[in-house]
N, C-alpha and C positions, 0 to 999 in steps of 0.2 A: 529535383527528384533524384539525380545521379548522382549527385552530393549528401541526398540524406544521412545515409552511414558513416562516412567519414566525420561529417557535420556534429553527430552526433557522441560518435567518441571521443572526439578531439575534446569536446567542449565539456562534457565530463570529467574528462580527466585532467582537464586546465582546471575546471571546477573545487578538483579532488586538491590538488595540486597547489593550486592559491589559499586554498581553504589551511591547510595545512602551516604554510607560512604566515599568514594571518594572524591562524589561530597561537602561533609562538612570540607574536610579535609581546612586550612587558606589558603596553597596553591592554593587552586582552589576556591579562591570566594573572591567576594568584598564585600562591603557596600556602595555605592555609598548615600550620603546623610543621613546619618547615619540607613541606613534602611536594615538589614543583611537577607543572603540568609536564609532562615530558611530552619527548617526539611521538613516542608510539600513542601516546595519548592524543597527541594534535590529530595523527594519522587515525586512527579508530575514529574519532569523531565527524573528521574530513569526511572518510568514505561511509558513514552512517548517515549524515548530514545528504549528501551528495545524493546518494541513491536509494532515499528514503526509506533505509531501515528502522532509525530511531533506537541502536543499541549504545550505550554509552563506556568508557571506562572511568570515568569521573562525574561527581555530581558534578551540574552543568552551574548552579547556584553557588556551590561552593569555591572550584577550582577557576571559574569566569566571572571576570569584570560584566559592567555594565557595555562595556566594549565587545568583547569575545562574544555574550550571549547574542547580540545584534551581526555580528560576522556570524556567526551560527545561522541564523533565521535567516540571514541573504542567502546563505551559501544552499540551506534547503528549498528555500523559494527558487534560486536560480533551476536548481537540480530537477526536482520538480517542471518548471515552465520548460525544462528543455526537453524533457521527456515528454510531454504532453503535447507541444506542438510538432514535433517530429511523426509521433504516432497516429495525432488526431490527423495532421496532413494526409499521411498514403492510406487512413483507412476513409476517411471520405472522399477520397482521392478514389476507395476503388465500392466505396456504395453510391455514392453520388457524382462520379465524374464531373457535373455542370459547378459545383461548388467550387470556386477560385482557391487557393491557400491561401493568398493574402486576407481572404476574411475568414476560413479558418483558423489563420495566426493572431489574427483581430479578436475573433470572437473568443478563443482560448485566453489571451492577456484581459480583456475587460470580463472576460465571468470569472476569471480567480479575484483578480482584483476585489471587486465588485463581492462577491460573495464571501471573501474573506474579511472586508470591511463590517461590513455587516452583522456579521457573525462576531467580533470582535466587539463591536456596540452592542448587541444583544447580551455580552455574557459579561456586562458592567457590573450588572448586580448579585453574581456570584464571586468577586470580585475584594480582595481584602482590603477594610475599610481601614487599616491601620497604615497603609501605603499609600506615599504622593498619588498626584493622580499622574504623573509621566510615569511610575513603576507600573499602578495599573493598568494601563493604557500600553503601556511595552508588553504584562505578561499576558493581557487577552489576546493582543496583537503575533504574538509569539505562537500560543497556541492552535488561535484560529489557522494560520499558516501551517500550522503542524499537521491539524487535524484532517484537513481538507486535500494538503498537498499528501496523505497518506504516509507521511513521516512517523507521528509519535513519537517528538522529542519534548521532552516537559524538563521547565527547570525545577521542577521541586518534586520527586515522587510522593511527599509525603503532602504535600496542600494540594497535591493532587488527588489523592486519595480521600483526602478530606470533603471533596467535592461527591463524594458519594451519596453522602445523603444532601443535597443543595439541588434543588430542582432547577435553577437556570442551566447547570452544567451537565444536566440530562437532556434538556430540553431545546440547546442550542447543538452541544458538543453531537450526539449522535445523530439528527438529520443532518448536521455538514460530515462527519464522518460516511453518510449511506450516500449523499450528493457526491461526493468525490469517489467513492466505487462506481458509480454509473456510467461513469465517462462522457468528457466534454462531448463527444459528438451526437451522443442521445440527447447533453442538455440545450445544445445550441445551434446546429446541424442538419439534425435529421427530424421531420416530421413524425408527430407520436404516430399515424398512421403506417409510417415504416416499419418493413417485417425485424429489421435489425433493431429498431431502439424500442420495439416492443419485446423481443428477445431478453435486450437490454436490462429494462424496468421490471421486465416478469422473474429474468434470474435473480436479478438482484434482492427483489423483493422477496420471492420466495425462499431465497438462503437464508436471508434475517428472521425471518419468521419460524424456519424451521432450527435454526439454529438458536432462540428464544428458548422455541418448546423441549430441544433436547439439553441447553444448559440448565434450563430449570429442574429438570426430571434428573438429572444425574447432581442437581445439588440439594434437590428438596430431601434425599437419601442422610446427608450428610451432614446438613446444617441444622440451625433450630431458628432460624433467623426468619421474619415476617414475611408476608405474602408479596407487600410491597416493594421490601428489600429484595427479595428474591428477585422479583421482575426487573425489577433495578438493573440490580446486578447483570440479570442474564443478557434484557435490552444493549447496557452497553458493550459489552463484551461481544454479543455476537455482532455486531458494528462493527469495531475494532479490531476484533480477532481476523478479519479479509484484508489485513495488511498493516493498517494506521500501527496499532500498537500503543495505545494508549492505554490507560487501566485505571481503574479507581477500586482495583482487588487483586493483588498478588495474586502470580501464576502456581505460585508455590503451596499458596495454602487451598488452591482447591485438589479436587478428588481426581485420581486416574480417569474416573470418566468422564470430568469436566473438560480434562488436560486432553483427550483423545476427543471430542467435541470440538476443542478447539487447531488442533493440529487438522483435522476435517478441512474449516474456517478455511484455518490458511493455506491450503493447498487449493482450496477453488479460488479464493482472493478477491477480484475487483475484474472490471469488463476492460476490455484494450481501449486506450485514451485515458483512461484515470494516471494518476502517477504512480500507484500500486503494483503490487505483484501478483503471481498466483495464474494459474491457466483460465481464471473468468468465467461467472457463472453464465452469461450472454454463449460462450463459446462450447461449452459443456453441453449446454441444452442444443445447440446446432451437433454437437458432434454424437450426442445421442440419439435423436433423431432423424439422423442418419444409420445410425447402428439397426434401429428397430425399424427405420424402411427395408434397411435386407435382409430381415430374419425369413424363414421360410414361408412363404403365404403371403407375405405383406408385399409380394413384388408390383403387386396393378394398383396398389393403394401410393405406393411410394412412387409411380410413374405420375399417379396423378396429382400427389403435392408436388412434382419439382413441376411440373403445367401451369400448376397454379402459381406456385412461384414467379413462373416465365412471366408470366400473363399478367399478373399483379402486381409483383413488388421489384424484382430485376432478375437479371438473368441465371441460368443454373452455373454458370461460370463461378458466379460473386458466393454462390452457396459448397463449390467444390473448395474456396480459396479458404474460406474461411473452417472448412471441413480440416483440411490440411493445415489450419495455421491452429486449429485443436491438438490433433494428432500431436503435434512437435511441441508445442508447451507441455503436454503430457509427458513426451518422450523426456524435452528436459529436464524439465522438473524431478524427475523421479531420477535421473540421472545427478543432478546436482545435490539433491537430500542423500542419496547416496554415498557421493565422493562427500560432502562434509561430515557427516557422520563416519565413515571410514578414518579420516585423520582426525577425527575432534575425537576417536576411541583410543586414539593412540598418544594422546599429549593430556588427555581428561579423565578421572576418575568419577566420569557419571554410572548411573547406574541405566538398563537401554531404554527406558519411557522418559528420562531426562535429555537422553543423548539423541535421542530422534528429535524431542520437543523441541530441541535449542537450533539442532540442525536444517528444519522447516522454517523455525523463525526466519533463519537469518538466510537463507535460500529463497524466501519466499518476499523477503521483504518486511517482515512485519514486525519484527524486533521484540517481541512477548520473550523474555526473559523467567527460565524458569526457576533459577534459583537467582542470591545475589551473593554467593563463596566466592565468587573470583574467579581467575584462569591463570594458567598457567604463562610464560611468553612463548613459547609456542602454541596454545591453543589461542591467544591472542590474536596474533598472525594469520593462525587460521580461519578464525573467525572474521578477519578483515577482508581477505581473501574470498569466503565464503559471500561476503555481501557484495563486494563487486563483481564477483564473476553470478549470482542471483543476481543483478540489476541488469549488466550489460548481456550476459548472455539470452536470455529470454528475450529484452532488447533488440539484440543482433537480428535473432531470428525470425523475430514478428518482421521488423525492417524489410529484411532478403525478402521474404514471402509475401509480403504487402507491393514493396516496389517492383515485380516480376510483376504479379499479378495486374499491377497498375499500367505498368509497359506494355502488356498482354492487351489491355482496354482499349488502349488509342486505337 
């Protein structure tokens, strides 16, 4: 527990770090057209890889071996498992104190595993039948990890997109994309009776739902495209849009209010325990309902849920902690779209619904890319910058506030 934070940067950044050397190694890269993966490209990759943004500066197809893409998928799976069992530790650490970590750490490696297998054999059959079956097997295998660990790294954007109309890669890809916003400790942890993992399932659910209904209404203006497509479209999207970053529809060609839809998405993200980012629709709905207990009138009503609380589910302590680990994702969040959008105006010639878009992405974790012009090497940098200080900082401070809190329990 004293060790969690150190534990946790170190190994990130060893993460970021090896990844990057790796990724330079001849084995693992081309030059297609005499044009070589460079550093900055290892390093972009590294830290996208690492702390599940999923932004790229190269096609991952193109400029990587059969090698490089496989160092890729470890270096995200590692990135991932170390954020999840870090997180899923001190927060069942502080809803369930009786829960060991050793079988949190347990139950965190066997449900990704486990579910990512899985998911991986189910989406055989969307699957390109003109590929060995070790290719096929590498790119389900590839994505399934991608999708779940809330990465959204794809080697091919464009047979990725092609899966837009293929019903397996609706039908697998978005319930492991909604499974990974939930967070391990709602799936493996805590009893659905819990006031937390029903928080959990209801934000989460409710975001995709509403998030459905409002990409369709701001695309049904726009498009001329079927009813089915529509739902399509909007189903994956609001999935994806809480972090993952996956797309089977350029950010680019939908409408101002598709793109404000989804910058929405990504600022509430995924619940604390997932590998995602974003302040957590589980933690929003705590921190509103807190709000609207102290509005004026509501104060014998709000005496009486934290009772209830006491009395049922745990203590008012566990509901202050988490009250407060709201507040501060908000605070950063809004602090880090900020500062990236501030220098990404000063090296980028977006125009400002482009320049928030790209700045949320990559602050929040999600990696939705709104155009595909390129960057400057300063906005480069910036953007590199912008996804590790998005990973670690929200990170950081879930940690701090989680481990007090947990120290506070004994």
């Amino acid at each position: 527990m004293r060790r969690a934070l150190a534990v946790y940067v170190l190994t990130l950044v060893g993460l970021i770090v090896a990844g990057v050397f790796l990724l330079k190694l001849p084995v693992a890269t081309l030059a297609p057209h005499g044009a070589p993966f460079q550093w900055i490209d290892a390093i972009y990759t590294s830290v996208s890889a690492t702390c599940g943004v999923g932004l790229t500066s190269r096609e991952l197809d193109v400029y990587l071996t059969t090698t490089g893409q496989t160092l890729v998928a470890v270096v995200m799976q590692a990135g991932a498992l170390v954020h999840m069992m870090v997180i899923c530790v001190l927060l069942v650490r502080v809803l369930a104190p009786k829960v060991s970590p050793r079988r949190v750490v347990a139950a965190v490696l066997c449900t990704t595993f486990a579910i990512e297998l899985l998911a991986a054999v189910a989406m055989w059959p969307a699957g390109d039948d003109t590929a060995s079956t070790a290719q096929r097997a590498g790119w389900n295998l590839f994505h399934a990890i991608s999708a779940y660990s809330q990465v959204g790294l794809t080697l091919s954007d464009s047979r990725f997109a092609m899966g837009r109309f293929v019903w397996p890669m609706h039908a697998v890809i978005v319930p492991l994309m909604f499974l990974g916003s939930v967070g391990l400790p709602v799936l493996v942890c805590l009893p659905m009776r819990h006031w937390y993992a029903r928080a959990a399932w209801g934000g989460a659910f409710l975001v995709y739902i509403v998030g459905v209904a409002a990409l369709m209404v701001s695309q049904c203006c726009d498009t001329n495209a079927s009813w089915h497509t529509l739902i399509a479209d909007s189903s994956f999207l609001s999935a994806s849009a809480r972090t993952t970053g996956l797309s089977t529809l350029r950010s680019d060609h939908l409408s101002i209010g598709s793109q404000s839809v989804l910058m929405v998405l990504m600022v509430i993200g995924v619940n604390p325990g997932s590998a995602g980012g974003g302040v957590g629709p589980a933690l929003i709905l705590i921190l509103a309902r807190t709000v609207v207990g102290k509005l004026p009138g509501r104060g014998h009503h709000g005496e009486h849920d934290a009772q209830c609380n006491i009395k049922h589910y745990t203590n008012a302590r566990t509901r202050q902690v988490l009250t407060r680990l709201a507040w501060c994702s908000v605070i950063m969040m809004a602090l880090l779209v900020t500062g990236v959008a501030s220098l990404l105006a000063c090296f980028e010639p977006y125009v400002p619904a482009a320049l928030m878009f790209e700045s949320i992405s990559a602050s929040t974790g999600t990696g939705l890319p709104v155009n595909d012009l390129g960057m400057t090497r300063a906005g480069t940098w910036t953007m590199i910058a912008a996804m590790f200080a998005g990973r670690m900082g929200p990170a950081v401070l879930t940690i701090i506030v989680l481990r007090r809190a947990a120290v506070d329990n004994r």
